[in-house]
VOGU-3710 file (C-alpha; in Angstrom, 3 decimals, decimal comma):
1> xxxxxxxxxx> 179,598/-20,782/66,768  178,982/-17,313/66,558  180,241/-16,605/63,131  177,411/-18,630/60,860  175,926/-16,208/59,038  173,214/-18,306/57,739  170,417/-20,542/58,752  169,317/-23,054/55,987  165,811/-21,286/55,547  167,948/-17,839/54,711
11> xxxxxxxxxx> 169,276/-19,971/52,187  165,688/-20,822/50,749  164,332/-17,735/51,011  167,232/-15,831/49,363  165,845/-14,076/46,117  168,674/-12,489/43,916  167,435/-9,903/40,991  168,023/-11,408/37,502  170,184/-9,685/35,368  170,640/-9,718/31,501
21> xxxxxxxxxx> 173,379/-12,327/31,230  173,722/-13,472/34,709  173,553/-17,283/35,840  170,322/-19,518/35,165  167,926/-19,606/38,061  167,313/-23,044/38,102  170,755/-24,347/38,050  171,487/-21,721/40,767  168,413/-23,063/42,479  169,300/-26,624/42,441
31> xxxxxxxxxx> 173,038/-26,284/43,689  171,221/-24,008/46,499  169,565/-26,672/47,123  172,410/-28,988/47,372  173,750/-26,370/49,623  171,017/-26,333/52,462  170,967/-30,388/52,417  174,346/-30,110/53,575  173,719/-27,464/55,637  171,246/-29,300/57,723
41> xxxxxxxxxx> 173,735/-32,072/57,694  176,140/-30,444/59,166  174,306/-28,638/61,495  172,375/-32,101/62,858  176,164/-33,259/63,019  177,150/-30,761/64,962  174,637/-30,961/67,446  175,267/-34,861/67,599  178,708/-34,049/68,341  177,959/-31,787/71,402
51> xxxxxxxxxx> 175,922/-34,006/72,847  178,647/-36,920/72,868  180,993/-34,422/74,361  178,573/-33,477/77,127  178,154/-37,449/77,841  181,633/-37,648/78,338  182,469/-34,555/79,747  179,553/-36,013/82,315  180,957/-39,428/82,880  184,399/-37,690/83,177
61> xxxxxxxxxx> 182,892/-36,125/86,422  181,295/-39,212/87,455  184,516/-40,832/87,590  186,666/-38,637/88,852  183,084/-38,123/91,978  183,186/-41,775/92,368  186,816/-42,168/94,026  187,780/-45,673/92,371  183,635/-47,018/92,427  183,084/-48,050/89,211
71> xxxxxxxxxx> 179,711/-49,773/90,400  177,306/-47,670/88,588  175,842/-47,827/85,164  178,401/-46,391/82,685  177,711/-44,304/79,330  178,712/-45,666/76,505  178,928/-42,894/73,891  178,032/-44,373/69,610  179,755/-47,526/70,311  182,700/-46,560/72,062
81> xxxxxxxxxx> 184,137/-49,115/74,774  181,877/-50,341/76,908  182,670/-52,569/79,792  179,455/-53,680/80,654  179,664/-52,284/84,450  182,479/-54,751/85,312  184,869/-53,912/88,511  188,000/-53,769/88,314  190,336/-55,948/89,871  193,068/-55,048/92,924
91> xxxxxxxxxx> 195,732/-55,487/90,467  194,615/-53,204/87,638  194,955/-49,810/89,642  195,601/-48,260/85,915  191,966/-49,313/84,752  190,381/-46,155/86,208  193,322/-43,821/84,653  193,324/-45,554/81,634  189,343/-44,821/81,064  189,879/-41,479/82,895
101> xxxxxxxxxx> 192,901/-40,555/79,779  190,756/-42,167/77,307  187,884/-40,330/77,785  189,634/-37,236/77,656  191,074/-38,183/74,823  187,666/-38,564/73,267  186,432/-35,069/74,539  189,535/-33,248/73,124  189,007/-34,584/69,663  185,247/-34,035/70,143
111> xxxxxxxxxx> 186,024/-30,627/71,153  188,482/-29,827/68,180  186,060/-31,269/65,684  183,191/-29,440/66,762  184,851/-25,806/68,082  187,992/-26,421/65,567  191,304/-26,118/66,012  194,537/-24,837/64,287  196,578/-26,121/66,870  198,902/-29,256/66,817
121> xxxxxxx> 197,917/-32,274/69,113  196,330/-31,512/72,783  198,463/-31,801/75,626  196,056/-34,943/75,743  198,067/-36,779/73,608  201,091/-37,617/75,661  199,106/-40,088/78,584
//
Protein backbone atom coordinates (compact mmCIF):
# COMPACT_ATOMS: atom_id res chain seq x y z
CA UNK A 1 0.00 0.00 0.00
CA UNK A 2 2.82 2.10 -0.30
CA UNK A 3 2.35 3.39 -3.75
CA UNK A 4 -1.04 5.74 -3.22
CA UNK A 5 0.00 8.86 -3.95
CA UNK A 6 -3.03 10.56 -2.77
CA UNK A 7 -5.25 11.00 0.18
CA UNK A 8 -8.86 12.17 -0.72
CA UNK A 9 -8.32 15.69 1.00
CA UNK A 10 -5.11 16.16 -1.57
CA UNK A 11 -7.70 15.65 -3.96
CA UNK A 12 -9.89 18.60 -2.50
CA UNK A 13 -7.39 20.79 -1.90
CA UNK A 14 -5.69 20.48 -5.33
CA UNK A 15 -5.80 24.02 -7.06
CA UNK A 16 -4.62 23.92 -10.80
CA UNK A 17 -3.83 27.55 -12.53
CA UNK A 18 -6.44 28.37 -15.24
CA UNK A 19 -5.27 28.77 -18.50
CA UNK A 20 -6.77 30.54 -21.63
CA UNK A 21 -8.52 27.58 -23.23
CA UNK A 22 -8.03 24.93 -20.73
CA UNK A 23 -10.97 22.74 -19.19
CA UNK A 24 -13.99 24.40 -17.19
CA UNK A 25 -13.46 24.48 -13.47
CA UNK A 26 -16.62 23.36 -12.48
CA UNK A 27 -16.96 20.37 -14.60
CA UNK A 28 -13.37 19.54 -13.51
CA UNK A 29 -14.59 20.18 -10.01
CA UNK A 30 -17.53 17.99 -10.06
CA UNK A 31 -15.82 14.81 -11.68
CA UNK A 32 -13.11 15.58 -8.77
CA UNK A 33 -15.60 15.22 -6.80
CA UNK A 34 -16.86 12.04 -8.14
CA UNK A 35 -13.31 11.02 -7.79
CA UNK A 36 -12.78 11.43 -3.91
CA UNK A 37 -16.38 9.68 -3.27
CA UNK A 38 -14.85 6.78 -4.70
CA UNK A 39 -11.83 7.27 -3.19
CA UNK A 40 -13.19 7.07 0.26
CA UNK A 41 -15.05 4.09 -0.97
CA UNK A 42 -12.44 2.30 -1.74
CA UNK A 43 -10.34 3.14 0.89
CA UNK A 44 -13.30 2.22 3.72
CA UNK A 45 -13.35 -1.07 1.51
CA UNK A 46 -10.12 -1.72 1.88
CA UNK A 47 -9.88 -1.38 5.39
CA UNK A 48 -13.11 -3.65 5.71
CA UNK A 49 -11.26 -6.14 3.84
CA UNK A 50 -8.20 -6.27 6.22
CA UNK A 51 -10.06 -6.60 8.98
CA UNK A 52 -11.96 -9.84 7.65
CA UNK A 53 -8.59 -11.21 6.79
CA UNK A 54 -7.21 -10.58 10.27
CA UNK A 55 -10.52 -12.44 11.70
CA UNK A 56 -9.66 -15.27 9.79
CA UNK A 57 -6.16 -15.26 9.78
CA UNK A 58 -7.10 -15.24 13.82
CA UNK A 59 -9.54 -18.07 13.85
CA UNK A 60 -7.06 -19.90 11.51
CA UNK A 61 -4.72 -19.90 14.63
CA UNK A 62 -7.41 -20.71 16.94
CA UNK A 63 -8.01 -23.79 15.16
CA UNK A 64 -5.04 -25.03 14.31
CA UNK A 65 -4.18 -23.96 18.89
CA UNK A 66 -7.21 -25.87 19.68
CA UNK A 67 -6.01 -29.53 18.56
CA UNK A 68 -9.54 -30.87 17.26
CA UNK A 69 -11.70 -28.56 20.26
CA UNK A 70 -14.05 -26.87 18.44
CA UNK A 71 -15.89 -25.89 21.81
CA UNK A 72 -15.35 -22.26 21.75
CA UNK A 73 -17.24 -19.42 20.24
CA UNK A 74 -16.37 -19.25 16.50
CA UNK A 75 -16.06 -16.00 14.17
CA UNK A 76 -18.17 -15.77 11.66
CA UNK A 77 -16.74 -13.26 9.16
CA UNK A 78 -20.01 -10.95 6.85
CA UNK A 79 -22.09 -13.96 6.72
CA UNK A 80 -19.82 -16.57 5.90
CA UNK A 81 -20.62 -20.21 7.34
CA UNK A 82 -21.37 -20.32 10.59
CA UNK A 83 -21.97 -23.45 12.53
CA UNK A 84 -23.37 -22.13 15.47
CA UNK A 85 -20.54 -23.73 17.89
CA UNK A 86 -21.69 -27.30 17.04
CA UNK A 87 -19.07 -30.37 17.67
CA UNK A 88 -18.28 -32.42 15.43
CA UNK A 89 -19.00 -35.90 15.36
CA UNK A 90 -16.31 -39.10 15.65
CA UNK A 91 -17.06 -39.84 12.15
CA UNK A 92 -16.47 -36.49 10.46
CA UNK A 93 -12.58 -36.31 11.16
CA UNK A 94 -12.58 -34.05 7.76
CA UNK A 95 -14.85 -31.30 9.49
CA UNK A 96 -11.86 -29.57 11.10
CA UNK A 97 -9.73 -29.76 7.65
CA UNK A 98 -12.49 -28.89 5.71
CA UNK A 99 -13.03 -25.43 7.81
CA UNK A 100 -9.21 -25.32 8.27
CA UNK A 101 -8.94 -25.35 3.84
CA UNK A 102 -11.88 -23.20 3.71
CA UNK A 103 -10.75 -20.60 5.67
CA UNK A 104 -7.66 -20.39 3.92
CA UNK A 105 -9.30 -20.29 1.05
CA UNK A 106 -11.09 -17.19 2.23
CA UNK A 107 -7.79 -15.46 3.42
CA UNK A 108 -6.02 -16.07 0.04
CA UNK A 109 -8.73 -14.40 -1.93
CA UNK A 110 -8.95 -11.75 0.83
CA UNK A 111 -5.35 -11.34 0.51
CA UNK A 112 -5.27 -11.10 -3.42
CA UNK A 113 -8.14 -8.66 -3.42
CA UNK A 114 -6.77 -6.40 -1.01
CA UNK A 115 -2.63 -6.68 -1.72
CA UNK A 116 -3.45 -7.81 -5.55
CA UNK A 117 -2.21 -10.27 -7.47
CA UNK A 118 -1.01 -11.05 -11.07
CA UNK A 119 -0.60 -14.48 -10.33
CA UNK A 120 -2.82 -17.50 -11.41
CA UNK A 121 -4.79 -19.40 -8.60
CA UNK A 122 -3.00 -19.94 -4.99
CA UNK A 123 -1.58 -23.13 -4.27
CA UNK A 124 -4.88 -22.89 -2.09
CA UNK A 125 -6.89 -23.96 -4.70
CA UNK A 126 -6.07 -27.60 -5.07
CA UNK A 127 -7.53 -28.89 -1.22
Amino acid sequence: MNNIQFTPKDILERAFTQKMRGYDPNEVDTFLDGVIKDYQAFDSELTNLKNENDQLKMEIQRLRQSGGSFNEPRVAPSGYFDDSNSTPSSQDTLGRTRIENELLKRVSNLEQRVFGSTEGPSSIDRF
